[in-house]
N, C-alpha and C positions, 0 to 999 in steps of 0.2 A: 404387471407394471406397464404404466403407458409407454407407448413408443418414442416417444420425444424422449427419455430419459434412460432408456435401459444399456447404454453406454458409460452408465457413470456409475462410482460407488458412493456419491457423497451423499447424506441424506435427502431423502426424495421432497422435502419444505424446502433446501436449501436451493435444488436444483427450479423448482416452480421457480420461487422469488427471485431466480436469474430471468426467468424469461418476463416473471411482472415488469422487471428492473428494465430492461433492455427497452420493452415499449413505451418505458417515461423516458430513458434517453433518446430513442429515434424520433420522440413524439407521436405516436399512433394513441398514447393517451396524452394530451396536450396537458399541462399544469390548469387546475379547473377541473377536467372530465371524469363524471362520475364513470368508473369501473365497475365491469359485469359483479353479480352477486358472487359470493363463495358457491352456491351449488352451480351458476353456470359455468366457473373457472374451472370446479371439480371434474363436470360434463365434458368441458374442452379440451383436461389436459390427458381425461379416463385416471384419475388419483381419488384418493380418497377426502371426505368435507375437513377432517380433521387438519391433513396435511396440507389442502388450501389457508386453510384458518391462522396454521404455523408461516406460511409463508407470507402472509398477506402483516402477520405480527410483526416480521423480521421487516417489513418496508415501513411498518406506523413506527418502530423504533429509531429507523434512521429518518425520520419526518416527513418521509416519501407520500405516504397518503395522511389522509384523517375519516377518520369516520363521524359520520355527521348521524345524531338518533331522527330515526326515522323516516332518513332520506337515500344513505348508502353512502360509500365510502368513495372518498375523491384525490383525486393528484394533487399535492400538495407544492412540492417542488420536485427538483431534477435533482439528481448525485451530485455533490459536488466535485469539480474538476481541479487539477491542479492548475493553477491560474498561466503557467506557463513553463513547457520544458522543452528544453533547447538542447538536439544533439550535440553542439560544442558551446558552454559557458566558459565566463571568469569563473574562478573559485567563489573570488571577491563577493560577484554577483549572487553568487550561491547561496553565500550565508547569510547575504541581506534577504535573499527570497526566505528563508529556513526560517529568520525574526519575526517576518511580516507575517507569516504563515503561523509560526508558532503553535504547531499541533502541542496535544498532551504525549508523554511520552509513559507507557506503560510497559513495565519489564518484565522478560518471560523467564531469562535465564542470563545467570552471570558464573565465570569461572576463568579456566586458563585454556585456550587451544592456541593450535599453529594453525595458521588460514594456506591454503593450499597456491601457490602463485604460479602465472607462467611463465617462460624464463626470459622474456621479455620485462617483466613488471619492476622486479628488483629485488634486494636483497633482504631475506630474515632479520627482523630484530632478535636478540636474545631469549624474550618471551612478550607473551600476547595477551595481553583480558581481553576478556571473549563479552560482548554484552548482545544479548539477543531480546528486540521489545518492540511492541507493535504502535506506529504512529496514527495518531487518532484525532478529525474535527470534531466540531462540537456535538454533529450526529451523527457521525460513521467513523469508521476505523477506515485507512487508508494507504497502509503500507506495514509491511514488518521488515525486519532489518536484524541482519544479522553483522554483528562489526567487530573489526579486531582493532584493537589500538596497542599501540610498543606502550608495555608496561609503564617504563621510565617517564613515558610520556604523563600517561594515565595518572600517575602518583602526584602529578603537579596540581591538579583541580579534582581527584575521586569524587568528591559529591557533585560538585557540578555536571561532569560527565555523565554519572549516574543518573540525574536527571534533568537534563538538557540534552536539544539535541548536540551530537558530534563536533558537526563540522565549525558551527560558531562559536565553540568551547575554544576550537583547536586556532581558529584566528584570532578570540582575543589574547593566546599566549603568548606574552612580547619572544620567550626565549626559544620560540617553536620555528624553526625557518622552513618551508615546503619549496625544497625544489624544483619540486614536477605534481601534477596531480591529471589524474586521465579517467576518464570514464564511459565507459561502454555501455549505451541502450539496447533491449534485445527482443520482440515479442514474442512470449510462449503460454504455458497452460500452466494453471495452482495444482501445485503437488496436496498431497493431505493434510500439510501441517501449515502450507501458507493457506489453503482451503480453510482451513478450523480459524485461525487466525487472522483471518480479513470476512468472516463471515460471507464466504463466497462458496459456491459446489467444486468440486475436484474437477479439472480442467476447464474450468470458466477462465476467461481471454487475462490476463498478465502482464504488465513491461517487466521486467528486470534488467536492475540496473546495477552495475558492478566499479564504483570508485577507490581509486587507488592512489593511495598520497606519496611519496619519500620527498627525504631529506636530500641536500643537495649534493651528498655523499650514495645515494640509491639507495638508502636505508628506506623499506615499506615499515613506515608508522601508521596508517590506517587502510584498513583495507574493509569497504563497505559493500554488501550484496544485500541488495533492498527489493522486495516485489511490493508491484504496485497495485492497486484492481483496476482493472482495464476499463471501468469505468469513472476513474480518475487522472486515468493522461489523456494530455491532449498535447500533439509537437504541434510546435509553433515557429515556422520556420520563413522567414524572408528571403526569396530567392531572389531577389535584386541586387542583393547585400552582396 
C-alpha cells in the first residue's frame, strides 16, 4: 500500500478521492482543468488502476468532474460550502439558514436513547427520540446528525420532524418556548461511522458541532451532535463587529 495512505483504515478509493477532493478545493486543479489519466493518478498515488477508477466515480457522482469521450476527464465544480457558519448565531437566524438551505433529509436510525449532557447544559427530560440521518445537497451529502428531542415535544409534529429538518420544526411550534439554546463548534477527524456516512475516508478533516436547546425551566429538549465534511465549513467571522 502507498505511503500517503497506510495510516488509515478506510477504503483505499475513499482515501484517493480525499486527496482528488482537496486539489479542486485549494485550486491546484482549477474548475475547467483536465486531470492526469487514471494510470497516472494510479502511478502517483503507487494504488491500484481499479481503486483510481473507484475514486475518481465517487467525485463524477458528487459532479466534481465529467468525463469528456475522448478527451479526458475535467473539474467540473468545487464541493459545495456551507454558505455561512457563525461561532455565535441567533437561533432565529438559524432556522432561516436551515429553509434556505433546505438539504434532503435521509434517516439512518430512530428509537429512544438518553443523550449524555454536561453538568453545565441542563436537565433530563423524561425520555428522548433518538433520530439519527444524514443531511444531503443536491450532489453530496454534507453532514450526519445525531439528535435527541424531549419526547413530549416530538408527539406534537412526528412526521414533520421525521422529515424536516429539527430546528425549524421546533420554531414553528407556537407552544414550544426555548429558553436558552448554545452551541459549540469543535475541529476533529470522521470516526468509521460518520466516515461511511458522509462518503469521506476515516480521519479525513471534520467540524462538529454540538447544539443544545432548554426550556426556560433548563429542561434539555433537544440536544444535537452534527459532523460536518470539512469540506463544507467555512467560518465566517467579522472581526469589526
Amino acid at each position: 500500500m502507498s505511503s500517503y495512505f497506510k495510516h488509515s483504515s478506510s477504503p483505499l478509493y475513499a482515501q484517493v478521492a480525499d486527496a482528488l477532493r482537496e486539489r479542486i478545493v485549494k485550486d491546484v486543479w482549477p474548475i475547467g482543468a483536465q486531470i492526469p489519466t487514471l494510470p497516472e493518478l494510479a502511478q502517483e498515488f503507487g494504488v491500484a488502476l481499479v481503486t483510481v477508477r473507484l475514486a475518481v466515480k465517487l467525485l463524477r457522482d458528487e459532479h466534481l468532474v465529467v468525463a469528456e469521450q475522448g478527451r479526458g476527464t475535467f473539474v467540473r465544480n468545487k464541493p459545495q460550502i456551507h454558505p455561512k457558519m457563525r461561532v455565535e448565531t441567533s437561533l432565529s437566524k438559524l432556522a432561516d439558514l436551515y429553509r434556505e438551505l433546505a438539504p434532503r433529509v435521509l434517516p439512518i436510525d430512530e428509537g429512544f436513547a438518553t443523550p449524555r449532557l454536561e453538568p453545565d447544559e441542563g436537565l433530563l427530560a423524561p425520555r428522548y427520540r433518538f433520530l439519527r440521518r444524514v443531511h444531503a445537497s443536491e450532489r453530496q451529502t454534507t453532514s450526519v446528525i445525531s439528535a435527541y428531542l424531549d419526547e413530549r415535544i416530538f408527539k406534537l409534529a412526528p412526521q414533520r420532524f421525521r422529515k424536516e429538518l429539527i430546528i425549524p420544526v421546533l420554531m414553528d411550534l407556537k407552544g414550544v418556548k426555548i429558553g436558552s439554546a448554545h452551541q459549540v463548534l469543535t475541529i476533529g477527524t470522521a470516526g468509521a461511522e460518520a466516515a461511511t456516512a458522509l462518503n469521506i475516508s476515516v480521519s479525513a478533516p471534520v467540524a462538529e458541532v454540538r447544539r443544545v436547546f432548554c426550556t426556560p425551566d433548563g429542561t434539555v429538549i433537544y440536544l444535537g451532535e452534527l459532523t460536518y465534511r470539512g469540506d463544507f465549513i467555512r467560518v465566517d467571522m467579522n472581526l469589526l463587529e
